[in-house]
KEBA-183652 format. One record per residue: x negated, y negated, z of N, C-alpha, C in turn; chain. Coordinates in steps of 0.1 Angstrom, whole numbers, always signed. Each point is the difference from the previous one (the first is absolute). Layout:
R   npx   npy   npz  capx  capy  capz   cpx   cpy   cpz pakol
R     X     Y     Z     X     Y     Z     X     Y     Z     A
...
END
This chain:
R   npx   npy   npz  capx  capy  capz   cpx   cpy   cpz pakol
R  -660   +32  +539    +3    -7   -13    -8   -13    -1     A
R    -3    -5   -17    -3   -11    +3    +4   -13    +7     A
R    -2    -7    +7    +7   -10    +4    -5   -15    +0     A
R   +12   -10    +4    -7   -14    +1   -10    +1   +16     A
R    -7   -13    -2    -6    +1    +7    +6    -6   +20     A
R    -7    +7   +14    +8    -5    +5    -3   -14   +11     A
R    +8   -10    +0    +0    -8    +6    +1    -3   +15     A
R    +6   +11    +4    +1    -3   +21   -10   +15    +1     A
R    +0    -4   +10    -6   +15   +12    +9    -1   +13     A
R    +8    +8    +6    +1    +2   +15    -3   +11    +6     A
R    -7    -5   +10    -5   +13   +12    +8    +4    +8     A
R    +4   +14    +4    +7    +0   +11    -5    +4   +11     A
R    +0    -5    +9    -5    +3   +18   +16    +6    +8     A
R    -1   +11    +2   +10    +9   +10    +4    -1    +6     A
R   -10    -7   +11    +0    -6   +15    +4    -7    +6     A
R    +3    +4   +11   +14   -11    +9    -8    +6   +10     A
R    +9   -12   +13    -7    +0   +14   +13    +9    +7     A
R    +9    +0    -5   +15    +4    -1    +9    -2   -11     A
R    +5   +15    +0   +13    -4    -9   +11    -9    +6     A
R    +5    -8   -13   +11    -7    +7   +13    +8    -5     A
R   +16    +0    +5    +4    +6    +5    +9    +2   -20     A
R    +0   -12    -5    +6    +2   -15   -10    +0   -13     A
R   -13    +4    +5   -13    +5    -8    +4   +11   -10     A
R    +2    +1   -12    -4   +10    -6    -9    +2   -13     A
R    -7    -4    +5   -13    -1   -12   -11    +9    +6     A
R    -9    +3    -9    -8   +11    +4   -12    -4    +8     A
R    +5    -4   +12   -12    -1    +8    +2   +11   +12     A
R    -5    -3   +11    -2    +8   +13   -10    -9   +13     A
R    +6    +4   +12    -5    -5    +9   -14    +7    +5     A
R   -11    -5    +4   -15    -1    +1    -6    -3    +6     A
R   -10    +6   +11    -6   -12    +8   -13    -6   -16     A
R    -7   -12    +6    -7    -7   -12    -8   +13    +3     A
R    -5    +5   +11   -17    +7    -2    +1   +13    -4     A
R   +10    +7    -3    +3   +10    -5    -9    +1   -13     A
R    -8   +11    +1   -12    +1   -12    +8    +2   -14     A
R   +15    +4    -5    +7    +4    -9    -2   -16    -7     A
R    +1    -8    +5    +2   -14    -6   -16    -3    -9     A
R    -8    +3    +7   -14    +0    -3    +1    +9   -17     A
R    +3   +10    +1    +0   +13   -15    +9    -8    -6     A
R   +12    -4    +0    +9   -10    -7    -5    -9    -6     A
R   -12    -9    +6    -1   -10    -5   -13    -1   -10     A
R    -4    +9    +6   -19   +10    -9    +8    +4   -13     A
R   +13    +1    +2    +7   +12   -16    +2   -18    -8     A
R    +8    -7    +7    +0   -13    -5   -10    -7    -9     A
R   -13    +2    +3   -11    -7    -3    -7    +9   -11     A
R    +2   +11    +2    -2   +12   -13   +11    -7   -16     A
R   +15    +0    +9    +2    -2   -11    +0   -10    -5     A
R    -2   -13   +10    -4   -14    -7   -11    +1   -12     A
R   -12    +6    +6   -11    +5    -9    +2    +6    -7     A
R    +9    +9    -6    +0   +10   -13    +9    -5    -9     A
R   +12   -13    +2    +7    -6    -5   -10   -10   -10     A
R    -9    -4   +10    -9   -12    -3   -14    +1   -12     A
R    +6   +18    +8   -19    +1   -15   +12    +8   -13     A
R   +13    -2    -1    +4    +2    -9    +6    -8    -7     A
R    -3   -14    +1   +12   -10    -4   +10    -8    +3     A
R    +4   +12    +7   +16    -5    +3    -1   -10    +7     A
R    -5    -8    +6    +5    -9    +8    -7   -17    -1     A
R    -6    +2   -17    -5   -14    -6   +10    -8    -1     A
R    +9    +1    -1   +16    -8    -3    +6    -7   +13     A
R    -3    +5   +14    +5    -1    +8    +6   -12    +2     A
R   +11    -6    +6    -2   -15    +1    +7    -2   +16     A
R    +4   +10    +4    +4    +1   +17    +0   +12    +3     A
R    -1    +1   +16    -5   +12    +8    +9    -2   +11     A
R    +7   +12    +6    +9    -5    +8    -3   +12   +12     A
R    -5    -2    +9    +1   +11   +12   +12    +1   +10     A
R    +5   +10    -1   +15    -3    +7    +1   +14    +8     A
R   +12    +5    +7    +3    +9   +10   +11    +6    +0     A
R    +0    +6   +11    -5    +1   +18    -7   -17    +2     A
R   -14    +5    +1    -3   -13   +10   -17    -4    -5     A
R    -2    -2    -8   -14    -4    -2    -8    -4    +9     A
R    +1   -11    +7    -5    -4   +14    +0   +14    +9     A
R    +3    +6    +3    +3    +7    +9   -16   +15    -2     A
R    -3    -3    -9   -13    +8    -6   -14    -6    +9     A
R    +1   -12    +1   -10    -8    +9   -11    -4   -13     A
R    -9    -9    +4    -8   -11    -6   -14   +10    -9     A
R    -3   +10    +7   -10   +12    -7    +8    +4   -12     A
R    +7    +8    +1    +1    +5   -11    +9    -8   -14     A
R    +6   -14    +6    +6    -6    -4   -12    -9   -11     A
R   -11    +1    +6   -13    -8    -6    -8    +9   -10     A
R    +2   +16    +1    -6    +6   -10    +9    +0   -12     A
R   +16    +3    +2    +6    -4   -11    +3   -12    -8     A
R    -4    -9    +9    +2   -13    -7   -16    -5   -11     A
R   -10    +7    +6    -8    +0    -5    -6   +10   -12     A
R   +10   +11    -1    +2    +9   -11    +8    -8   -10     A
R    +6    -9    +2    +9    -8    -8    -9   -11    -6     A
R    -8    -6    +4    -3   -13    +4   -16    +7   -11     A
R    -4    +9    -3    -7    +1   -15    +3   +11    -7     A
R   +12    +0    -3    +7    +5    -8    +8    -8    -8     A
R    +2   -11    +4    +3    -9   -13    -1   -17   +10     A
R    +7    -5   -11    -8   -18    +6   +13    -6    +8     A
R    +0    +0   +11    +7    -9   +12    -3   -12    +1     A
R    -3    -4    -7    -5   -13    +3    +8   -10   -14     A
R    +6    +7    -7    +0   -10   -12   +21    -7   +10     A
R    -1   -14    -5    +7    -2    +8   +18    +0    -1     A
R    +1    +6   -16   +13    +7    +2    +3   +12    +6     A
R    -9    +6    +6    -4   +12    +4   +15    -2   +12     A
R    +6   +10    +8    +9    +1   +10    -6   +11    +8     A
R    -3    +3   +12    +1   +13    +3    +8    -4   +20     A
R    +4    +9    +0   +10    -1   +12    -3   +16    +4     A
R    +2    -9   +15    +1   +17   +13    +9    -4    +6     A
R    +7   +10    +2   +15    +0   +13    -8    -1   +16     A
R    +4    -1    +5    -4    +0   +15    +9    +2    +7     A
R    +1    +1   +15   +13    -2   +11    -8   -11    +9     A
R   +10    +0    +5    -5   -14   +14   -14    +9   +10     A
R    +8   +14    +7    -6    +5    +7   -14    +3    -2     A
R    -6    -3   -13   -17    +7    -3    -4    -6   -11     A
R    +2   -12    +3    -4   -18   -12    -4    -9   +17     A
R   -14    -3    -5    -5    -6    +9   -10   -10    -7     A
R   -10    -8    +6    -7    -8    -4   -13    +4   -11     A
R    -6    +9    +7    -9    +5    -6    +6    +7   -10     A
R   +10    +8    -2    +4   +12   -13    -1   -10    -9     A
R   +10   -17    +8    +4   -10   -19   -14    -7    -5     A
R    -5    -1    +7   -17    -3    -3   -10    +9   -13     A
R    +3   +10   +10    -8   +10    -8    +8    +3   -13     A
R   +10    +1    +1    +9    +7   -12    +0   -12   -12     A
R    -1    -9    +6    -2   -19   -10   -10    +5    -6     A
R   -13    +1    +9    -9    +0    -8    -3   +12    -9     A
R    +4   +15    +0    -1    +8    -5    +9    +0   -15     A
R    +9   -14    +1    +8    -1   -11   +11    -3    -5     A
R    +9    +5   +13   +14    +2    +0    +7   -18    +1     A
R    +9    +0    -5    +3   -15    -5   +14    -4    +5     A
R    +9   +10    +6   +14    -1    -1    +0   +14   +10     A
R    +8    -8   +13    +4    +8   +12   +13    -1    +1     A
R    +8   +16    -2   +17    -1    +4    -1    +9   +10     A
R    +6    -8   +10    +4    +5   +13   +11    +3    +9     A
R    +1   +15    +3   +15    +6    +4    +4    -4    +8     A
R    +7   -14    +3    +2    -3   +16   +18    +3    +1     A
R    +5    +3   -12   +19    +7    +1    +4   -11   +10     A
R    -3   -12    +8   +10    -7   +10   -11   -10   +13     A
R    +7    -9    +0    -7    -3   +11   +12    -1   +12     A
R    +6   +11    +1   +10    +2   +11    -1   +11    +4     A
R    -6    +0   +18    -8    +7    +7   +16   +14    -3     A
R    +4    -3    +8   +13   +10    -3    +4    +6   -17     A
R    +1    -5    -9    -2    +8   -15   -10    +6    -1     A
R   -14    -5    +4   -11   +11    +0    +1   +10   +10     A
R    +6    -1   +12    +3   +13    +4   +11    +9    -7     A
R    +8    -5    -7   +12    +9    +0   -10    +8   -18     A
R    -8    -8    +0    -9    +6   -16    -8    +8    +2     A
R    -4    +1   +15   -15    +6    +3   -13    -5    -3     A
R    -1   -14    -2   -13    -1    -4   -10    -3   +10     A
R   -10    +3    -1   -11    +1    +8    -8   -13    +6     A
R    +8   -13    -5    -5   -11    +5   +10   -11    +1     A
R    -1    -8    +9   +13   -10    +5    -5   -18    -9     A
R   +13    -6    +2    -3   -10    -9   -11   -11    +6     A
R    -7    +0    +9    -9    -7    +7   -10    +5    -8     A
R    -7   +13    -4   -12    +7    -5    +7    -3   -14     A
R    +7    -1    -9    +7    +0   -12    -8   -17    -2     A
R    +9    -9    +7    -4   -12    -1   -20    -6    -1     A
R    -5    +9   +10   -12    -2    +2   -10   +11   -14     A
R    +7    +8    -3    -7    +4   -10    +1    -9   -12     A
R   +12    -3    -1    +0   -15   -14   -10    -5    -4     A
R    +0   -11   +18   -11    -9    +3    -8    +8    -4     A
R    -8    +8    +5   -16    +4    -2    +1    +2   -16     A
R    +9    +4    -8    +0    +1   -16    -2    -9   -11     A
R   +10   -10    +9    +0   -13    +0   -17    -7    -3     A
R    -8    +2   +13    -9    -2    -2   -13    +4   -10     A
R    +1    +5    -6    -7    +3   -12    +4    +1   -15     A
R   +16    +4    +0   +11    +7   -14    +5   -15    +1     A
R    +5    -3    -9    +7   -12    -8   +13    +8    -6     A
R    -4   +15    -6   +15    +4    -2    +0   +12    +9     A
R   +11    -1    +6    +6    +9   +12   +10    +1    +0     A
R   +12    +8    -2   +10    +6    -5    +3    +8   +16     A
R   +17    +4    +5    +1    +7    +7   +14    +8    -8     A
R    +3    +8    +4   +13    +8    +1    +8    -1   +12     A
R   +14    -2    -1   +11    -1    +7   +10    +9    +0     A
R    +5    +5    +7   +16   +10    -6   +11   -11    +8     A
R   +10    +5    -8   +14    -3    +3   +12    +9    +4     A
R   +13    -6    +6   +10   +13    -6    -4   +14   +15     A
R    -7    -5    +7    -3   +11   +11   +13    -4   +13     A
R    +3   +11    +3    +9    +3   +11    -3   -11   +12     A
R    +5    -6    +4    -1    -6   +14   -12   -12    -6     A
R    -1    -4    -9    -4   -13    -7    +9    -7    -6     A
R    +2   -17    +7    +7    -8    -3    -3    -7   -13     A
R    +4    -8    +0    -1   -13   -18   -11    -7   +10     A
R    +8    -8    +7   -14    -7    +5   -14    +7    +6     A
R    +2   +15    +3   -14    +1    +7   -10    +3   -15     A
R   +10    +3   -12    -6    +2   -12    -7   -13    -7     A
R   +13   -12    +3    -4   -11    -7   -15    -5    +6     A
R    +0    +1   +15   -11    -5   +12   -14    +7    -4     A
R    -1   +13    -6   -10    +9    -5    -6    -9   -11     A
R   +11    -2   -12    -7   -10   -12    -5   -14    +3     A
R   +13    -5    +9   -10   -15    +0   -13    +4   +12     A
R    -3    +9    +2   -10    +2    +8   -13    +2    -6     A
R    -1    +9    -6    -5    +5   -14   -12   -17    -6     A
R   +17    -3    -7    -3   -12    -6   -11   -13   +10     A
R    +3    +3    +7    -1   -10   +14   -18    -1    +0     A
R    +0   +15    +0   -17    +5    +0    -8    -4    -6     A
R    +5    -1   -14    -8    -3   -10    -3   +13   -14     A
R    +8    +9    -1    -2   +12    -7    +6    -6   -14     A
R    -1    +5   -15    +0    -6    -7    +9   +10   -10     A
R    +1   +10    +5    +6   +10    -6   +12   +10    +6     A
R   +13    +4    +3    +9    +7    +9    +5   +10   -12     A
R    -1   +11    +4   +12    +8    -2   +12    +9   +11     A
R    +7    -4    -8   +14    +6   +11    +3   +16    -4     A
R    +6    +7    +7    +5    +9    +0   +11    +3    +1     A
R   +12    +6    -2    +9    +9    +8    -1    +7    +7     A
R    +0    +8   +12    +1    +7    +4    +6   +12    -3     A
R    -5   +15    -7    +4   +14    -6    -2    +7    +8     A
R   +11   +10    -2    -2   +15   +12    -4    +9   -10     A
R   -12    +4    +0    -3   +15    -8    -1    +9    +6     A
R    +4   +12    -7    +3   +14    +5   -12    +4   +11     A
R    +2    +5   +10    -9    +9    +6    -8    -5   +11     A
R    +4   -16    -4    -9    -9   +13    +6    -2   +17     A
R    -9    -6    +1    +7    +0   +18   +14    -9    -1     A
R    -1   -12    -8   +12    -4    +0   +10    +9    -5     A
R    +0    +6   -10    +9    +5    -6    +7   +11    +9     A
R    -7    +8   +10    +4    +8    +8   +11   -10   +12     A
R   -11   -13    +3    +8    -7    +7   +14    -3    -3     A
R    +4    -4   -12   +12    -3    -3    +9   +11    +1     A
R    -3   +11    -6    +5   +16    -2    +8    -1   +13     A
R    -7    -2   +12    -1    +8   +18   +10   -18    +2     A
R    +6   -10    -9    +1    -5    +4    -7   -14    +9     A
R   -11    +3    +6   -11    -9    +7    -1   -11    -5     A
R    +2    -7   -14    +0   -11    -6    +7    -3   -10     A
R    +5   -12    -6    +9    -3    -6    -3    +6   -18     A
R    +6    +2   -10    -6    +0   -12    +2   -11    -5     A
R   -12    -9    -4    +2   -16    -5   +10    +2    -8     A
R    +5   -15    -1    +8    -3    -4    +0    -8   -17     A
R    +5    +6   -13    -4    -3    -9    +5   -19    -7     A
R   +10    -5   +13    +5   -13    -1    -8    -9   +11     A
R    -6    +5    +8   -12    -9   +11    -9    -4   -11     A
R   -10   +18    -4    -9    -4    -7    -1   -11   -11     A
R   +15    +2    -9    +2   -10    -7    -5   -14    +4     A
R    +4    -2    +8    +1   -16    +7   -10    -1    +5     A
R   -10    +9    +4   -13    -1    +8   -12    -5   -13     A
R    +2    +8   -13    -4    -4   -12    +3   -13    -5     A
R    +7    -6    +2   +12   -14    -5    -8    -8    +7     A
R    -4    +4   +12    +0   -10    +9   -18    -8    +1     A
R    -4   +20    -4   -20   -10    -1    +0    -6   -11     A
R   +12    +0   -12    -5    -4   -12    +3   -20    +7     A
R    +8    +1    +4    +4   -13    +5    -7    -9    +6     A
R   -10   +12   +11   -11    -8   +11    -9    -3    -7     A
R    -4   +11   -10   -16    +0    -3    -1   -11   -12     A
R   +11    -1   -12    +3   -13    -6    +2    -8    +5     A
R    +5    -8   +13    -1   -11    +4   -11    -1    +2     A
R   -10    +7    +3   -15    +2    +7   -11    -4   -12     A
R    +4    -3   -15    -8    +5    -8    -7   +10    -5     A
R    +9   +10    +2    -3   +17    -3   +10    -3   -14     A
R    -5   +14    -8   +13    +2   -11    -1   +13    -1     A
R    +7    +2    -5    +0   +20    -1    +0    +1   -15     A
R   -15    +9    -2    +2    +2   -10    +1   +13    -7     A
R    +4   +12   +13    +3   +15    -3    +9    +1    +7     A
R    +8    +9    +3   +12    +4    +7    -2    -2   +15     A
R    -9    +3    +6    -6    +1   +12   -11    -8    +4     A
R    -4    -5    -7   -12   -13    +0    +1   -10    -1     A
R    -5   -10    +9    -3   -15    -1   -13    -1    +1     A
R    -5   -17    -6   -10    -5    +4    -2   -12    -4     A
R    -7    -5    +5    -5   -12    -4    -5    -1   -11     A
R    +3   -13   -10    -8    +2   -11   -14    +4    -2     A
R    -7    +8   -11   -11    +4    +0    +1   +12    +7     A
R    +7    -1    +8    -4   +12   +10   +10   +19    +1     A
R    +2    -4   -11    +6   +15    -7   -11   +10    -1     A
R    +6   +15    +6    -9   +10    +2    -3    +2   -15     A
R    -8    +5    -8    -4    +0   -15    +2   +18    +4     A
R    -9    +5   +10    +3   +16   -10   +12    +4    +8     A
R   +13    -8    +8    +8    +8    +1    +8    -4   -13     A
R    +0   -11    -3    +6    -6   -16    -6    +9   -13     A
R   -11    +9    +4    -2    +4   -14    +6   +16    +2     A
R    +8    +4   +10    +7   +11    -1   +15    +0    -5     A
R    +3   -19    +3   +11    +4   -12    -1    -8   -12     A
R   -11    +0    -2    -6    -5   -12    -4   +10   -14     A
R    +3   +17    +6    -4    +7    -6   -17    +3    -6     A
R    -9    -4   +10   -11    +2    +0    -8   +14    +5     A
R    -6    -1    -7    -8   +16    +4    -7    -3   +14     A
R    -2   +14    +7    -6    -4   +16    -1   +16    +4     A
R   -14    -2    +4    -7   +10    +5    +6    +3   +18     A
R    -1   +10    +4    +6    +3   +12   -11    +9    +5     A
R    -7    +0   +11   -10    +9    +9    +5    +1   +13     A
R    -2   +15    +5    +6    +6   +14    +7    +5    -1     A
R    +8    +6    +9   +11    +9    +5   +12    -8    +0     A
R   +10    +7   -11   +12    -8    -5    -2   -11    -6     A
R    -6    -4    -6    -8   -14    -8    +7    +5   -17     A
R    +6    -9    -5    +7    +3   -18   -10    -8    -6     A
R    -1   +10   -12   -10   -12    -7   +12    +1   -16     A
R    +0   -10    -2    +9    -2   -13    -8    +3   -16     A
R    +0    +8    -7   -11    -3   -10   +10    -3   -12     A
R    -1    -5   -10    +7    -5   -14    -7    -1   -16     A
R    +5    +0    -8    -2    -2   -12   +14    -5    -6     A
R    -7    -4   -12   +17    -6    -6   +14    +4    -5     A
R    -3   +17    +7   +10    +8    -5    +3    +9   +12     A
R    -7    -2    +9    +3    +8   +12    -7    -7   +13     A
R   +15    +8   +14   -10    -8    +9    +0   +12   +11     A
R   -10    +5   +10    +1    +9    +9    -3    -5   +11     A
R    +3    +6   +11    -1    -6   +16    -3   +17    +4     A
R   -11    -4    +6    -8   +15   +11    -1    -3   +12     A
R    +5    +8    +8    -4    -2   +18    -6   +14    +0     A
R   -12    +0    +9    -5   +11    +7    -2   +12   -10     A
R    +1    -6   -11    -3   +13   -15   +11    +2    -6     A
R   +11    -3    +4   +14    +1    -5    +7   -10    -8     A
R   +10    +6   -12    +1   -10    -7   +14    -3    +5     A
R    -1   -17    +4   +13    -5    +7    +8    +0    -9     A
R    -2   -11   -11    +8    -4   -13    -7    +5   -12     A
R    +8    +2   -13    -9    +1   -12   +11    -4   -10     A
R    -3   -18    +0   +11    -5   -10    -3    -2   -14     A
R   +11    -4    -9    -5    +2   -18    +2   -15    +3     A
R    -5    -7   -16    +6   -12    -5   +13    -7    +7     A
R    +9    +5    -4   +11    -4    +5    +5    -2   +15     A
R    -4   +15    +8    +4    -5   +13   -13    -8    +6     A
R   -19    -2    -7    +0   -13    +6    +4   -16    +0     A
R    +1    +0   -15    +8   -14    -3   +12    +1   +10     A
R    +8   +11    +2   +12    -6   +14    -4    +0   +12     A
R   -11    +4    +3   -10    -1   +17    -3   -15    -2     A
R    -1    -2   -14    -8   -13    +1   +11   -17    +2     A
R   +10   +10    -6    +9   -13    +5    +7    +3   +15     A
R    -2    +7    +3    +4    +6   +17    -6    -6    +5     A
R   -16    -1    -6    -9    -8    +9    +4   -10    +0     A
R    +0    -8    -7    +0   -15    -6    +7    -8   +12     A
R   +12   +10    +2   +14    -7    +7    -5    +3   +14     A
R    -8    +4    +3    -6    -4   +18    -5   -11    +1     A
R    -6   -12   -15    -7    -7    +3   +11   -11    -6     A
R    -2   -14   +12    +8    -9    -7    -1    -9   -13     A
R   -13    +1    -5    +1    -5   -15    +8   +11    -6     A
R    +2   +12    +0    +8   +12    -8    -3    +2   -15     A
R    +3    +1    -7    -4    +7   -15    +3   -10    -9     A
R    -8    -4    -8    +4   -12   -11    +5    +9   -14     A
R    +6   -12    -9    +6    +5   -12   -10   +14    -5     A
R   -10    -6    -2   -10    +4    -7    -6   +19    +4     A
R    +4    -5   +14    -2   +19    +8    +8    +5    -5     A
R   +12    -8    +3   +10    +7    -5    +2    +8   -11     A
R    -3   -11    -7    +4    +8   -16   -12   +10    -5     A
R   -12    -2    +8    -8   +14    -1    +3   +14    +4     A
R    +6    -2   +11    +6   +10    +5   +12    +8    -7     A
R    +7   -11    -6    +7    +3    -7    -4   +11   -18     A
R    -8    -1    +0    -5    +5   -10    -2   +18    -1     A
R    +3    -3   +15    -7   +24    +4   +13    -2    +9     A
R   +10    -9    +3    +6    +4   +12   +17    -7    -6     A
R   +14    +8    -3   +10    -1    -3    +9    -7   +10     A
R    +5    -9    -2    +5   -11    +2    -1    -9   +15     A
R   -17    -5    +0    +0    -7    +9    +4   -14    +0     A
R    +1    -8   -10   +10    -9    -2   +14    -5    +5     A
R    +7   +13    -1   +16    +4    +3    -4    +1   +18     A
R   -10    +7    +4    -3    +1   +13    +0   -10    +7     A
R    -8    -8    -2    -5   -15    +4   +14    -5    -3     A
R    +7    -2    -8    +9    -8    -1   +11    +6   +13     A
R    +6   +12    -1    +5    +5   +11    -3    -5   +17     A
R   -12    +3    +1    -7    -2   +11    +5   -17    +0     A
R    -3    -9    -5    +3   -18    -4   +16    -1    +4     A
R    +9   +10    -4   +14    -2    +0    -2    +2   +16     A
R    -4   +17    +4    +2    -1   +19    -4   -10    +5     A
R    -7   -10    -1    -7    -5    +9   -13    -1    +6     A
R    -6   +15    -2   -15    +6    +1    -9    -8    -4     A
R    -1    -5   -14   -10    -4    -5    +5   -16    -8     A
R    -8    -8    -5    +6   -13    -1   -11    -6   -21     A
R    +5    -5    -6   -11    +1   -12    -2   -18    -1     A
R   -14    -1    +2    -2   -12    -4   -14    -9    -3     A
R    +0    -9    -8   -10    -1   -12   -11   +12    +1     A
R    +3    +8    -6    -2   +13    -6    -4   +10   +11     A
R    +7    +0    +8    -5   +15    +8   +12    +1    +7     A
R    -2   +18    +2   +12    +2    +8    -1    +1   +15     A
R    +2    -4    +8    +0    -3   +15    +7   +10    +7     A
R    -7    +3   +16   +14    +3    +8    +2   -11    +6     A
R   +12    +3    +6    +7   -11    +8    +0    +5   +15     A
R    +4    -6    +6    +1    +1   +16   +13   +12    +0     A
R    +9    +1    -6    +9   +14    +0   -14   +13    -2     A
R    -3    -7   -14   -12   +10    -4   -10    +7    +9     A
R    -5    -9    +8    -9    +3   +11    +6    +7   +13     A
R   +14    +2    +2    +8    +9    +8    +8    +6    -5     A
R    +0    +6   -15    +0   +15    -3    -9    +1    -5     A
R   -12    +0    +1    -7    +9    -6    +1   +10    -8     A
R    +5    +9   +10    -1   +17    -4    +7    +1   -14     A
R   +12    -6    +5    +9    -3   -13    -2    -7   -14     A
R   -10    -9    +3    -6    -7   -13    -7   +10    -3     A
R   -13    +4    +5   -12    +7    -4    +5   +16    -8     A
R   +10    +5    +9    -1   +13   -10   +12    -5    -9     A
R    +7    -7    -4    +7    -9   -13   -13    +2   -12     A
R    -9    -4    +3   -12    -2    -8    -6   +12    -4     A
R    -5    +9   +14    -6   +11    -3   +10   +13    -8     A
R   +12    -3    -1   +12   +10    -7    -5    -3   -14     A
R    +0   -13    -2    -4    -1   -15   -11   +13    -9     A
R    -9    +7    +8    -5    +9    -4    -4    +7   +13     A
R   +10   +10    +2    -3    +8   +11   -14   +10    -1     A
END
């Protein structure tokens, strides 16, 4: 269909050095030299190029390589695709964002060097804990000594560096959670996102709970484990300005903000969504399949779904656009204002801190508006 034009790109990379044990995303464990990684990434650079001699990707304004494990691919082939990127449109202009995930275990000196210079501007790094005991009970492949020292080395070239944290995990205290952020913060990273901790179907954890072997989090910990970074990281000069994100000013991720911004975004690889839109329809494709295929109406209520992950939230003005294809979001927002969920003021509608611990409950409130 025709569509607007799109604004992000994400790549996805598969590969992991190990699965971890509450993983369910579409990756798989690998050694790096396994030649399959090599044809993956050859198909990658095909389709960077066929995107590139077709247009699609003049608009771009962030590039996000994410996982499994980007790092984990090694510095060769990490350099051909960065360099399939790198004249294919302009990296250089300096609103430009582009970010690679990494892990501690296969982020080293040379990768942040090379990868600086090839382009990449914004390093988020899976370090889930710096408590040697939580990363065992998570499985991850690297302890908080190598976590800490991969910072540093990021540190030394990235200005913005971002890590991820989880919360809410069995046999994780408040303090060894709180000790993780001010640790974080301590480093110098400019950017945190938190997690809860989820059991999805079919994973090793989820078998674990099943057989009993581990506890199923607790949905009043994680509460408080949430409560608690918002507490550390704003005394720290963090602010949160998504559900799950902090940062320092300036230092807000742009193309994860433009997914609930309702922006178009191109998606390449295996399990990779690309969103396409027009003003009357929006579709989402993974792997050739069509995920979603929404009308007017249920995007205007995606769009106020979105809105409310981010703490500026929806102003009068969205509002009453939305209102225009979508029956009684007014009466909604007001409802939502009476629970507690959401808060209205000089002209936008907010969540609140209830809001931000029901979620689920806010967001499909919104999405009902046009099923």
């Amino acid at each position: 269909m025709p569509h607007d034009s799109y604004k992000a790109l994400y790549l996805h990379i598969p590969f992991c050095v190990k699965r971890c044990g509450y993983c369910d995303f579409a990756t798989r464990a690998i050694a790096r030299e396994d030649p399959y990684i090599d044809a993956y990434v050859e198909q990658l650079v095909m389709d960077i190029r066929k995107l590139s001699k077709q247009g699609e990707l003049l608009d771009i304004r962030s590039v996000y390589i994410g996982g499994g494990t980007p790092s984990h691919i090694g510095i060769s082939r990490l350099s051909s695709l960065l360099y399939a990127l790198s004249v294919s449109m302009d990296l250089t202009n300096e609103d430009f964002e582009f970010t690679m995930e990494a892990n501690p275990e296969s982020l080293d000196e040379r990768m942040v060097n090379d990868i600086w210079a090839l382009g990449v501007n914004r390093l988020s790094i899976g370090v889930q804990s710096f408590d040697d005991e939580v990363l065992k009970i998570l499985g991850r492949a690297h302890d908080a000594k190598r976590a800490e020292d991969a910072i540093g080395e990021a540190l030394g070239r990235f200005d913005n560096v971002s890590v991820d944290l989880m919360c809410g995990i069995p046999g994780q205290s408040a303090q060894s959670f709180a000790d993780s952020l001010q640790r974080a913060v301590k480093l110098g990273v400019k950017h945190i996102s938190v997690y809860p901790l989820t059991i999805e179907p079919h994973t090793a954890f989820d078998k674990a709970v099943l057989s009993g072997q581990i506890q199923e989090p607790d949905d009043d910990i994680e509460a408080e484990h949430m409560q608690l970074a918002e507490q550390v990281l704003r005394s720290c000069g963090f602010e949160r300005y998504e559900v799950a994100s902090y940062a320092l000013p300036g230092y807000e991720s742009k193309h994860n903000s433009s997914y609930w911004q309702g922006v178009p975004y191109l998606g390449i690889g295996q399990a990779a969504t690309t969103m396409t839109q027009n003003a009357e329809r929006r579709m989402r494709v993974t792997d050739g399949e069509v995920v979603d295929d929404l009308n007017r109406a249920q995007m205007e209520a995606e769009d106020l779904m979105l809105g409310m992950r981010m703490s500026k939230g929806i102003s009068d003005e969205r509002a009453a656009l939305a209102s225009e294809h979508v029956e009684g979001v007014f009466e909604a927002l007001e409802s939502l204002a009476e629970d507690g969920y959401i808060e209205h003021a000089n002209g936008h509608w907010r969540p609140t801190a209830q809001g931000w611990l029901c979620g689920n409950d806010l967001y499909s409130r919104l999405l009902d508006l046009a099923p």
